[in-house]
C-alpha positions in Angstrom: -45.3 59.0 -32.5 -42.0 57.4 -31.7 -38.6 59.1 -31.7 -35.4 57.7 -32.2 -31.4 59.1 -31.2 -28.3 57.6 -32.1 -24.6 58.2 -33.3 -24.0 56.9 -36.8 -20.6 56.6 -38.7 -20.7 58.1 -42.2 -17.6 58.5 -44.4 -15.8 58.0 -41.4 -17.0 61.1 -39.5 -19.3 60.3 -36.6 -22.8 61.8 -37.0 -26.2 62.7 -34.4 -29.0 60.9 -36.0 -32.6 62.3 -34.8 -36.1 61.1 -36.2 -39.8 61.3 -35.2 -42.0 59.0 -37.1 -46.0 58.3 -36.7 -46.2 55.2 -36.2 -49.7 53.1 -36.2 -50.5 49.5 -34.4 -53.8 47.5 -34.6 -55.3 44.9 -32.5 -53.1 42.8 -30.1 -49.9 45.4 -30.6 -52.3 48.4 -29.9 -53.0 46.6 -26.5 -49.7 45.5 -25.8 -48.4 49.2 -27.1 -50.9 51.1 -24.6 -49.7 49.6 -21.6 -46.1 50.5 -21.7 -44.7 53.8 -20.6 -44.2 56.8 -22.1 -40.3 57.3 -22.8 -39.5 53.5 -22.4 -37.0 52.2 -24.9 -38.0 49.6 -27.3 -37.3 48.1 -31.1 -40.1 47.8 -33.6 -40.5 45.6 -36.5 -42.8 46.5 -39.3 -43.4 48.2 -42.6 -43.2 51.7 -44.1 -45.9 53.3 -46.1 -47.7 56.7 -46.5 -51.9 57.5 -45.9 -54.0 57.1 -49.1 -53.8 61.0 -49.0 -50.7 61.4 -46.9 -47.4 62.9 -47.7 -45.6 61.9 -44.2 -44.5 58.3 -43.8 -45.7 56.1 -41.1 -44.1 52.8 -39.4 -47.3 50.6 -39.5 -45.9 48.0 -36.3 -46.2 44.3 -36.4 -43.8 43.3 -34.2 -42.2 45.3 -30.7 -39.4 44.4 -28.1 -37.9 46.1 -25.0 -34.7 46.7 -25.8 
């Protein structure tokens, strides 16, 4: 699950963004993904798409960097 916070501008008027998104990585990532800390700030690279029998969406990672 990741979680993201920010402050967008939209038609000029400042606004809270707040998402939580599942997010899946395989092989290599999933190792890489494992080791780092819980609450540690990062950007992802990847692709959207929902489970055969899904309704949510879920970031499928192919690519992450600390931030």
């Amino acid at each position: 699950m990741l979680e993201h916070a920010s402050e967008q501008s939209e038609v000029g008027q400042n606004r809270k963004v707040q998402l939580k998104i599942r997010a899946l990585a395989l092989g290599s990532q999933a190792e890489r993904l494992i080791q780092q800390p819980v609450g540690s700030v990062w950007q992802f690279q990847g692709f959207l798409a929902t489970p055969r029998q899904g309704k949510s969406v879920v970031l499928h990672i192919q690519e992450f960097q600390q931030d």
